[in-house]
KEVEX-207226 format. One record per residue: residue in three letters; chain; x negated, y negated, z of N, C-alpha, C in turn. Coordinates in Angstrom, 3 decimals. Layout:
REM residues N
(rec ala A (X Y Z) (X Y Z) (X Y Z)) ...
This chain:
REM residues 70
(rec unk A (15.672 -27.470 13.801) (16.512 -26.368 13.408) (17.445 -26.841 12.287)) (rec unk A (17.608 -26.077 11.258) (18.763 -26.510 10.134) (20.011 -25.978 10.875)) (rec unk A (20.877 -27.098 10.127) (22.192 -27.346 10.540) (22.662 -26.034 9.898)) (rec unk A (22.076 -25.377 8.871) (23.297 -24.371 8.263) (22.573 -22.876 9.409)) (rec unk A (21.519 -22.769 9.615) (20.985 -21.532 10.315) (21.693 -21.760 11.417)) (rec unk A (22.320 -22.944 12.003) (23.116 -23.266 13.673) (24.221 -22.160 13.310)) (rec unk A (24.797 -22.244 12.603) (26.162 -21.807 12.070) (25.747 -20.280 11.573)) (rec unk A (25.055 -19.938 11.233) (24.638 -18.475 10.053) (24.305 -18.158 11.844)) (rec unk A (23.587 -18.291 13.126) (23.513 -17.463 14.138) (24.093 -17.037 14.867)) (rec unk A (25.354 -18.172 15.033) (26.521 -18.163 15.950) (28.081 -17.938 15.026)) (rec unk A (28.137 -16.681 14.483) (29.553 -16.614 13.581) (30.685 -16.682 14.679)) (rec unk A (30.588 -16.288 15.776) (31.949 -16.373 16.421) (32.443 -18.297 16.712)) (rec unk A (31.525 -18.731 17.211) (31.689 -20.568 17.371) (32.077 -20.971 15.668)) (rec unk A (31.373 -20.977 15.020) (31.286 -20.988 13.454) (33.059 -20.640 13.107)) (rec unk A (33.640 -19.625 13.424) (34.814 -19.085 13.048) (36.106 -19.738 13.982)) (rec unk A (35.656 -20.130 15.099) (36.164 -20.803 16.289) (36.652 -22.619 15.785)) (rec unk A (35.422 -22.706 15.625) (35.207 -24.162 15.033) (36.320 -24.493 13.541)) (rec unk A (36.108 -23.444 12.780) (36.891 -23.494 11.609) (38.606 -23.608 11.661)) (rec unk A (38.988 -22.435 12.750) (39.778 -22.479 12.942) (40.542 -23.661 13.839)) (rec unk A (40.190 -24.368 14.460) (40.287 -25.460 15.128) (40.652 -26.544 14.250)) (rec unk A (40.013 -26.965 13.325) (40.096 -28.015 12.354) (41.103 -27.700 11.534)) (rec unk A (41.422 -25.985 11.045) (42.258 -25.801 10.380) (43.429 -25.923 11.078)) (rec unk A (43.554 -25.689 12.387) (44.802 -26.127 13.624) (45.258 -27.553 13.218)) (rec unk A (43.771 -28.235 13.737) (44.383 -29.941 13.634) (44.652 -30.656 12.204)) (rec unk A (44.577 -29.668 10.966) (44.553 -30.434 9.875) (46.238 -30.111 9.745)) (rec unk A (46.435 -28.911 10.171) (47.909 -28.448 10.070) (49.453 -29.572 10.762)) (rec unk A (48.615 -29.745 12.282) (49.409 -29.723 12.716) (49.384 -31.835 12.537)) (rec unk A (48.103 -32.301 11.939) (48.380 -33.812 11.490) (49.060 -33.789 10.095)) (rec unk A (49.323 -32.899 9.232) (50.192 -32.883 8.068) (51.430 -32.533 8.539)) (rec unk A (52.064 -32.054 9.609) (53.840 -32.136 10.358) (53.478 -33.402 10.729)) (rec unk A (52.765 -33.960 11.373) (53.294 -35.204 11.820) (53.437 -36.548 11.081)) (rec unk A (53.270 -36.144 9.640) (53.140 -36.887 8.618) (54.878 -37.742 8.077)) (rec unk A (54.476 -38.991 8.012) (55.983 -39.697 8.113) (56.109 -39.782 6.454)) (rec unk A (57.347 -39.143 6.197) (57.581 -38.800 5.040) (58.991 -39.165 4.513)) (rec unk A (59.181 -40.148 3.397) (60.921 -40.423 3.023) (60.626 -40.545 1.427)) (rec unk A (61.871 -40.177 1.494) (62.359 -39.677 -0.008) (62.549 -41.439 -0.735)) (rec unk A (63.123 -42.398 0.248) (62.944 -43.960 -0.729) (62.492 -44.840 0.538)) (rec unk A (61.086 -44.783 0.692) (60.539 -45.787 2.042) (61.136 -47.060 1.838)) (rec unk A (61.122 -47.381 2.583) (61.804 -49.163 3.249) (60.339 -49.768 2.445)) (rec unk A (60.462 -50.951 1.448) (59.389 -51.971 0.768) (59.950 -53.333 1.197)) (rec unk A (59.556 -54.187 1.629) (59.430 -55.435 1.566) (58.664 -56.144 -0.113)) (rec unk A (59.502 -56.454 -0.863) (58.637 -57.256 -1.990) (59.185 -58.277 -1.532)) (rec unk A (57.622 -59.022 -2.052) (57.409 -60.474 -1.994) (58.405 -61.288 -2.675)) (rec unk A (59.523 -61.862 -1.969) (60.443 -62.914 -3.227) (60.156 -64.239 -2.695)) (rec unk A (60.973 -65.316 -4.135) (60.957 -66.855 -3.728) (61.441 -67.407 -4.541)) (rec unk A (62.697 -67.589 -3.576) (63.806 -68.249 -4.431) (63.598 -69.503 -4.835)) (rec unk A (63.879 -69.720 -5.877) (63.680 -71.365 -6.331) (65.265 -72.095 -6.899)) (rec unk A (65.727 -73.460 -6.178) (67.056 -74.214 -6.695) (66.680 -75.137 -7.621)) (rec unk A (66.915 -75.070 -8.648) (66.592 -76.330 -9.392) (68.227 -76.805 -9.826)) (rec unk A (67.771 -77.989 -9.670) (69.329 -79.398 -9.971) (68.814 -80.196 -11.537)) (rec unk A (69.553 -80.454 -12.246) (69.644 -81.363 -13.166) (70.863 -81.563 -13.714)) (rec unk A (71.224 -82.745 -12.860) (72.636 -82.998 -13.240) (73.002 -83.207 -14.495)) (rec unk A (74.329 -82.959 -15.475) (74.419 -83.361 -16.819) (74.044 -81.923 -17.769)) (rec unk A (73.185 -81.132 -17.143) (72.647 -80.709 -18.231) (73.137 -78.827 -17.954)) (rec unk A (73.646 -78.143 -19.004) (74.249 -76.960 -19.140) (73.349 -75.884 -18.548)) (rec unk A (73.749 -74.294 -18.378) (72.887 -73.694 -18.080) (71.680 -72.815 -18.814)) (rec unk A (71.940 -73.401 -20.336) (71.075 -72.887 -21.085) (70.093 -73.740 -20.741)) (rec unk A (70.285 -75.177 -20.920) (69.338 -75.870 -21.149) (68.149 -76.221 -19.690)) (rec unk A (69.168 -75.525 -18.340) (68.333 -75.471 -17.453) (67.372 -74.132 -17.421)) (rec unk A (67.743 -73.470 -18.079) (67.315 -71.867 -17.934) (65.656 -72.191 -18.917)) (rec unk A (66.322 -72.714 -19.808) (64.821 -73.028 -21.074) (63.925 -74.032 -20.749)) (rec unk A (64.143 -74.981 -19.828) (63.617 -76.484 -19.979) (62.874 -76.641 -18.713)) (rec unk A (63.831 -76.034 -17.516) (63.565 -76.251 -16.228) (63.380 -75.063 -15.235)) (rec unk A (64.273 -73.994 -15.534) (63.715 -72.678 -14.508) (62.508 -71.914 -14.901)) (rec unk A (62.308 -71.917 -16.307) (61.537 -71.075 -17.238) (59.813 -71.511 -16.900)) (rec unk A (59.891 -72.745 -16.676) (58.447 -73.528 -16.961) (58.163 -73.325 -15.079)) (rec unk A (58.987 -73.368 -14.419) (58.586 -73.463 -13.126) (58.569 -71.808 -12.658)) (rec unk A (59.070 -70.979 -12.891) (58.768 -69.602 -12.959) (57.592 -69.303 -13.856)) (rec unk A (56.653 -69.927 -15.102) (55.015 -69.383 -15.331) (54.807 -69.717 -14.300)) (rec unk A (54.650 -71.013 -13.720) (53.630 -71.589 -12.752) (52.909 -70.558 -11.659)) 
């Protein structure tokens, strides 16, 4: 038997059925968790770098810079 003649014989199940799905599609879009700015976790990692003697330009260019491509 074709699947579409199941449906073209029985319009009341057919209309039954429709409406059902259209119930549960409704009522799983209210239960849908929804915020205006969701809570994110991004990935961080802090890094300390020391070099005694030396200013903060020259740590920023020489020593934080090259270990932040990595």
């Amino acid at each position: 038997m074709n699947p579409s003649r199941l449906f073209i014989l029985r319009p009341v199940a057919t209309s039954l059925l429709m409406a059902a799905i259209l119930l549960a599609g409704a009522i799983a879009y209210l239960e849908l968790p929804v915020s205006a700015l969701p809570q994110v976790d991004y990935p961080t990692i802090e890094t300390l770098t020391f070099y005694p003697g030396a200013g903060p330009d020259v740590m920023a260019s020489s020593v934080t810079a090259p270990l932040e491509r990595q």
